[in-house]
N, C-alpha and C positions, 0 to 999 in steps of 0.2 A: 565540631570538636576535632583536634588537630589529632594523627596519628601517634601511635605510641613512640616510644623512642627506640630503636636499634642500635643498638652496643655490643659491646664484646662482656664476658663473663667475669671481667674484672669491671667493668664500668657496672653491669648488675650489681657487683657486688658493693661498689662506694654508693648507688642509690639506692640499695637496702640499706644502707649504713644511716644515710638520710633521713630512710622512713622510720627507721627504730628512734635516734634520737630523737625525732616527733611525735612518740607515742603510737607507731600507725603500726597492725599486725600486718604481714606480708605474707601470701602466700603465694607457690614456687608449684608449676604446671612445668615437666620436661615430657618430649616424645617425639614426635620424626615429623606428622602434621604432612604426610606427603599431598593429600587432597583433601583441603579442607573442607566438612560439609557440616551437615546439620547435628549431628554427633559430638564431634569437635566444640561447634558453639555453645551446646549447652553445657559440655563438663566445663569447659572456661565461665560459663556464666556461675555455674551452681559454685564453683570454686573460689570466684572471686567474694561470695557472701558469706567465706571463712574467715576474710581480711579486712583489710581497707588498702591494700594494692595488690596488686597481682601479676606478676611477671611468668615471662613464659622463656624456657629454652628449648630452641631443636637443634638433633642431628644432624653435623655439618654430613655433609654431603659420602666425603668419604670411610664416613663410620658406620653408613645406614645398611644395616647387615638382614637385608631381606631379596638378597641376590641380584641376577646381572639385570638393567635397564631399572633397576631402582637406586634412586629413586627419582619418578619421572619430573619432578618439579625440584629444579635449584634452591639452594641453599635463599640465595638471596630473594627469590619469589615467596619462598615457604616464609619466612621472614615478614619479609611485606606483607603477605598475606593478614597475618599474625595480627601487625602493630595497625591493622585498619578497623581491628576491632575494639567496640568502644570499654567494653571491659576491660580490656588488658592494657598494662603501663608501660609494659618493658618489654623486648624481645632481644636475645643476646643467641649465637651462634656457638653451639658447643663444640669442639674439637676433641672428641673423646667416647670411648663406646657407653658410657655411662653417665647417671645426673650426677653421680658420688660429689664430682667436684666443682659441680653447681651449686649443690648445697652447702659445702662447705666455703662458699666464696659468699653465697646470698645468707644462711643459717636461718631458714625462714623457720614461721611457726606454724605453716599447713603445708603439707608436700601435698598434693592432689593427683590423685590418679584413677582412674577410669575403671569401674566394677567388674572389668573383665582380666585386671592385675588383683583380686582379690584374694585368688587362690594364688599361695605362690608355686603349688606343684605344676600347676599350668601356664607357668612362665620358663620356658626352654634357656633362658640366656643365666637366671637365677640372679639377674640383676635388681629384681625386686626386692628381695631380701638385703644386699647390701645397700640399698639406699635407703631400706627403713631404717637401719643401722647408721647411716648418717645423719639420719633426719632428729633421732631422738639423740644422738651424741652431741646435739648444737642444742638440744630443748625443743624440739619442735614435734610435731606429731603425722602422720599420713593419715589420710583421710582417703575413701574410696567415693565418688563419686554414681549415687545411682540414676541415670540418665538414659534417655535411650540411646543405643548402642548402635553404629552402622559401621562396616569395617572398609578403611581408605584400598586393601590392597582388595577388597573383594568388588566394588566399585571400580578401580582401575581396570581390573583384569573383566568385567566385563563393557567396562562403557569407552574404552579410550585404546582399544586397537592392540595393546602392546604384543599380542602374539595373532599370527595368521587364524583363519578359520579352519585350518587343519588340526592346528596344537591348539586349539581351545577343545577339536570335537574329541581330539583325544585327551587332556585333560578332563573333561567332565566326566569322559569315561573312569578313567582314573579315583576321580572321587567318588563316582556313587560306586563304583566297586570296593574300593578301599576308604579311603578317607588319611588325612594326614594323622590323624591319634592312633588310628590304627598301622599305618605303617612305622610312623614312629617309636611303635611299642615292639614292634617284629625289629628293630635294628637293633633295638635295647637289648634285644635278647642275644643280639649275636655275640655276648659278654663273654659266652659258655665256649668260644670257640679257641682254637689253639693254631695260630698258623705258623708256617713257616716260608720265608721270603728267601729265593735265591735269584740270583743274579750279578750284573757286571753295576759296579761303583763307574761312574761317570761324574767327574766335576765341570761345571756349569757352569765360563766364564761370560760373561756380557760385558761387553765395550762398548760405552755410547758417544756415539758420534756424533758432529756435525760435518756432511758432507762438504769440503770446496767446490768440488767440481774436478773436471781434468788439467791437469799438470801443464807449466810450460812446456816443458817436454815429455812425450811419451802418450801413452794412452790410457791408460790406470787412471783411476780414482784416488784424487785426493780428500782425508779427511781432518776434521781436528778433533783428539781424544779428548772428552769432558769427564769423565769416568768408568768407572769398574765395578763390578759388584759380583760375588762367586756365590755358587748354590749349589749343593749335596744332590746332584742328581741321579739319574737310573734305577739300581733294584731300592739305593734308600731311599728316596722320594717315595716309592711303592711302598717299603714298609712305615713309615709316616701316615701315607692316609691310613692306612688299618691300625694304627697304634691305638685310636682312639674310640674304635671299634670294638676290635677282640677283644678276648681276656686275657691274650699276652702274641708277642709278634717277635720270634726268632729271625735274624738277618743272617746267613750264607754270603758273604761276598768275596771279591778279589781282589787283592790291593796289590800293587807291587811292593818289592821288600826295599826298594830304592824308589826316592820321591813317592810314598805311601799316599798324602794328604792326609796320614789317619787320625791324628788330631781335631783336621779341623770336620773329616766325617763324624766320629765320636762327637762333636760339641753340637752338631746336627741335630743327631737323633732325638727324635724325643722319648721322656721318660715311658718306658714300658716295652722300647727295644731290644732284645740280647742280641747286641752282635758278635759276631762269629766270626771272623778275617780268615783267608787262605791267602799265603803268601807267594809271590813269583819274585823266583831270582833274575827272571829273562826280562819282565815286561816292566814298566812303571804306571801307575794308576793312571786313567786315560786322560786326560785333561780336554773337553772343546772350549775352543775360545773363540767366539762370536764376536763380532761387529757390527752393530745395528746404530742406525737414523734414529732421532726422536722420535719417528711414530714406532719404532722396533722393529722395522724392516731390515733383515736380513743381510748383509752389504757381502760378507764371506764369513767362514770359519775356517780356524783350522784345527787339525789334532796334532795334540801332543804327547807323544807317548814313544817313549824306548821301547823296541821290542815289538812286533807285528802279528804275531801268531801264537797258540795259545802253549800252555807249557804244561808238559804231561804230567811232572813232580805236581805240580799243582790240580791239576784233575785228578790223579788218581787220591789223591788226600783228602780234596774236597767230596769223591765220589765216596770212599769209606766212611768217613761223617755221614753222607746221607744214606749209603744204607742202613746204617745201625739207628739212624737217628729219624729219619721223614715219616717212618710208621708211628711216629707218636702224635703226629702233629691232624689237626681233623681236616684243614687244610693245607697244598702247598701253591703257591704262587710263582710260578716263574718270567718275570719280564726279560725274556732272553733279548739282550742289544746287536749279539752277533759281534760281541768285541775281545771273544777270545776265551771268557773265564768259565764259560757251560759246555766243556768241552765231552766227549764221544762216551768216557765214561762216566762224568756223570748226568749225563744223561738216559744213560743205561738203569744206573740206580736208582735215579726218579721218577722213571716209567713203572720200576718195580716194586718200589717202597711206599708209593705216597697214596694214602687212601682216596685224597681227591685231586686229583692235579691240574691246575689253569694255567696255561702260558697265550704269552705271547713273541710272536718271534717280527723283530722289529725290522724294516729296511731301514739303512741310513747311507749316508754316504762311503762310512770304511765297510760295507758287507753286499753292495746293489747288485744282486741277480744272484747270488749263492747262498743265502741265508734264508732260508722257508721252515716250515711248521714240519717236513716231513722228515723232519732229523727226527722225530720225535716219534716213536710208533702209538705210544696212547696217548691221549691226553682226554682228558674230562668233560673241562670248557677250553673252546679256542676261543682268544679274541684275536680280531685283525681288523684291519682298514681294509679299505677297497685295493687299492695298488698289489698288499699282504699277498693278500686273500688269491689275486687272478695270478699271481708269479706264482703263487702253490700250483696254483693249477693248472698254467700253461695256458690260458684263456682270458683274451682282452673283450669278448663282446655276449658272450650267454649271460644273463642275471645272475644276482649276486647269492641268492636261495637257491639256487640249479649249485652251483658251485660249492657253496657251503656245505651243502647236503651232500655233495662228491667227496669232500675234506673232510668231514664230519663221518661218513661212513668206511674211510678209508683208516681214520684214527679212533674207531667205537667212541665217538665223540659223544655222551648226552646234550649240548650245546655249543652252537657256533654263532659268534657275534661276529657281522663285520659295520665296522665305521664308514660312517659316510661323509663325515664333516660338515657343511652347511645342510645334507638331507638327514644326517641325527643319524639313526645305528639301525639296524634289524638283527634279529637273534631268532635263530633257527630252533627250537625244544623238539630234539628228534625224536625224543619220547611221545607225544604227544603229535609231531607231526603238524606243528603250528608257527607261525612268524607271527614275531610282532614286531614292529614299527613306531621308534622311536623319536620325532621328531625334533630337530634339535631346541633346544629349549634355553637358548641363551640369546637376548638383544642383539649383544656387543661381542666385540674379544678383545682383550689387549695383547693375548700371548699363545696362539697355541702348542706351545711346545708341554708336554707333561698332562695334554688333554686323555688322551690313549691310557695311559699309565693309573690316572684316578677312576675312569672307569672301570678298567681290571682289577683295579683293586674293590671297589664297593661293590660288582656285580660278582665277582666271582666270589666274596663274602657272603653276599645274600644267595646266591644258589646252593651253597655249599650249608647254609642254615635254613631250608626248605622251603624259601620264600616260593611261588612264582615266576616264572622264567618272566615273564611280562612286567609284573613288580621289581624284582630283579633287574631287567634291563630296563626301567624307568628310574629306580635310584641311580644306575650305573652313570645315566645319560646326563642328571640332575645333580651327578659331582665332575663331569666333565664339564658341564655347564659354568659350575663354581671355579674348575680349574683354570677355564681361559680367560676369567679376569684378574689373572695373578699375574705375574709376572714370571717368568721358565718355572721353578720351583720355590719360589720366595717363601712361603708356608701352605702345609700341607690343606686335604679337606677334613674341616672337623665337625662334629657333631652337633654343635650349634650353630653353624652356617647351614649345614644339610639340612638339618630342624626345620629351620627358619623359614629356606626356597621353598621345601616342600611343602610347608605350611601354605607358601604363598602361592605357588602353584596350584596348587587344591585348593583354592577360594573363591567359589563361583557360587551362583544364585544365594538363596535366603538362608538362614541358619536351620 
């Protein structure tokens, strides 16, 4: 018997067209199918004896929302896979996070899905609900499938390697400790919190290149411009991951009163931000402008900004808002960039006002060797990377816990995270007098610019809402994960990406 046919979701749809004019009932199987096993064949078997054909669509590749190195089987093998079985008719490639407009191009009359979409409170994405909605808006109905059940990501993650035997052993830890329903019920909660976001506004330009090579004349790099794309980065990027977190996320920033970009910040934000603008008459909002290769390597940047230092009128304005204002908040956030806007006073104020305070004080290019954590006399949670972390301290070769622990006692720190990049993070609970060891937990990267920044924002949420320093610094690590497959700040981490990884990360042995 010859293979099924492979098409696109408009060709499903002219061969449902087909099978109705001939009387024939159609039923519609969509889902991701990353590894196909015994599972898989029987809901497509039990399904097809709805109908008299049965087509099937999966998740193109770049929609399959179960985090980095998923999903490990391409689009066009999952496919193949599909159309080699003798039940199924049809197999079409969806481009899109949902079946919604599957169904409305096939309008079958059994949608099928698998006994573990039965409950829709236990579907994170909530897309199960709007496809029932589709399915009965064409006439058709959903049926659930009772079959035995094997799950593709808890198979993967133990039979096919996709993480070292370090981040398995700390995963399993992970799940019998916690489990994903239960930390996902602990994030839920963090609804009840109030935070507030201070920081420097950073716009985020990318130029993508194709390198020439070097010039007839000269030594430079020539390249050729293919595009441009700008992105709301710095403290808004910070306030973004938490937008969707909190119960509400006040923004603090700087903008200059000339060249603002405040429009196209405001068009950023997402709903649930109040921001807050302080104005400089001296400086102009900071502009980087990147240049990067196809793969997103690096080639230069540069800044753009009137005005180099920071401007008192503007400190001292920003600093009275935050005395009057940061005790209200349960927590405060600081991603200090070191670009001028977290100036002496208020700094002052936020050491004094804010019941819980987490920063981070970044290196970059306009601040290298003067900009550390110890502007700062208290602070709550530090975050830092390794580089941070040793220029605080004046030390390139003692361990990164001797150090922390220096940093952390010098600031009455309750915790100190420093980043590790490919070795994942450790965070110090001085309370408790414990490291934990985060290993990194991402396949791939495409971008780590804005990896720092989704950490600090998820970890220093869930410390600040009594999680866990080790839970804590495992979502933290599990949204920096999600961050490096974005591009600098293209969109934030939200709730049902988190959901999702975490789920997939915690899926080991039997139910």
């Amino acid at each position: 018997m010859p293979d099924a046919i492979i098409t696109t979701v408009e060709g499903l749809g002219d061969l449902a067209l087909e099978a109705r004019r001939a009387g024939r009932r159609i039923v519609l199987c969509h889902g991701t199918f990353d590894l196909l096993h015994m599972g898989h064949i029987r809901h497509l078997k039990r399904a097809r004896r709805e109908g008299d054909v049965l087509f099937v669509s999966i998740t193109a590749d770049g929609h399959v929302n179960k985090g980095p190195g998923r999903p490990v089987f391409c689009q066009e093998m999952r496919a193949e896979c599909l159309a080699s079985l003798a039940c199924v008719d049809a197999v079409a490639v969806h481009h899109g996070p949902t079946g919604v407009e599957v169904i409305e191009a096939v309008r079958p009359d059994v949608y099928a899905k698998g006994s573990d979409y039965r409950d829709p409170a236990a579907d994170l994405t909530g897309n199960i609900e709007r496809e029932r909605e589709a399915v009965e808006a064409v006439g058709g109905r959903i049926v659930f499938t009772d079959e035995i059940a094997f799950s593709s990501t808890r198979l993967l993650n133990e039979h096919f390697g996709i993480f070292p035997p370090r981040t398995r052993h700390f995963l399993e830890g992970m799940q019998r400790r916690y489990g994903a329903a239960r930390i996902i019920e602990q994030l839920r909660a963090l609804r009840r919190l109030r935070v507030l976001v201070v920081g420097d506004t950073i716009i985020d330009e990318y130029h993508y290149t194709t390198p020439l090579g070097q010039p007839g004349k000269g030594y430079g790099l020539a390249v050729r411009l293919n595009a441009a794309e700008r992105f709301a980065g710095g403290a808004v990027a910070v306030a973004n991951h938490l937008a969707s977190f909190a119960g509400s996320v006040t923004l603090a920033t700087g903008l200059g009163a000339l060249g603002s970009h405040e429009g196209f910040v405001r068009e950023r934000l997402l709903p649930g931000v109040e921001p807050r603008f302080f104005y400089s008459r001296r400086n102009s909002t900071l502009v980087k402008r990147r240049f990067v290769d196809g793969d997103l390597n690096k080639l230069f940047e540069i800044y753009l900004r009137e005005g180099d230092d920071g401007d008192p009128a503007q400190d001292a304005d920003a600093a009275r808002y935050l005395a009057g204002e940061a005790g209200r908040f349960d927590l405060v956030v600081v991603p200090d960039f070191g670009n001028g806007f977290v100036g002496p006073r208020m700094v002052d104020a936020l050491c004094d006002a804010s019941p819980y305070l987490a920063v981070n004080t970044q290196i970059n290019s306009g601040n290298r060797g003067y900009h550390t954590i110890h502007r700062y006399p208290r602070v709550d949670f530090v975050s830092l990377n390794e580089p941070e972390l040793r220029l605080a301290a004046h030390n390139r070769s003692d361990p990164v816990d001797v150090l922390a622990e220096r940093i952390g006692s010098k600031l009455g720190s309750r915790a100190v995270a420093t980043t590790l990049g490919t070795e994942g993070l450790r965070v110090l609970d001085r309370a408790r007098d414990e490291v934990t060891h985060v290993p990194a937990l991402s396949t791939s990267v495409v971008d780590r610019i804005g990896a720092g920044d989704a950490f600090l924002s998820l970890a220093s949420l869930c410390l600040r809402g009594g999680m866990p320093t080790e839970l804590a610094a495992f979502v933290g690590g599990a949204a920096a994960a999600l961050a490096v497959q974005v591009v600098c700040n293209r969109e934030p981490v939200g709730p049902v990406k988190l959901f999702k990884y975490l789920s997939t990360l915690l899926r080991w042995g039997s139910d």
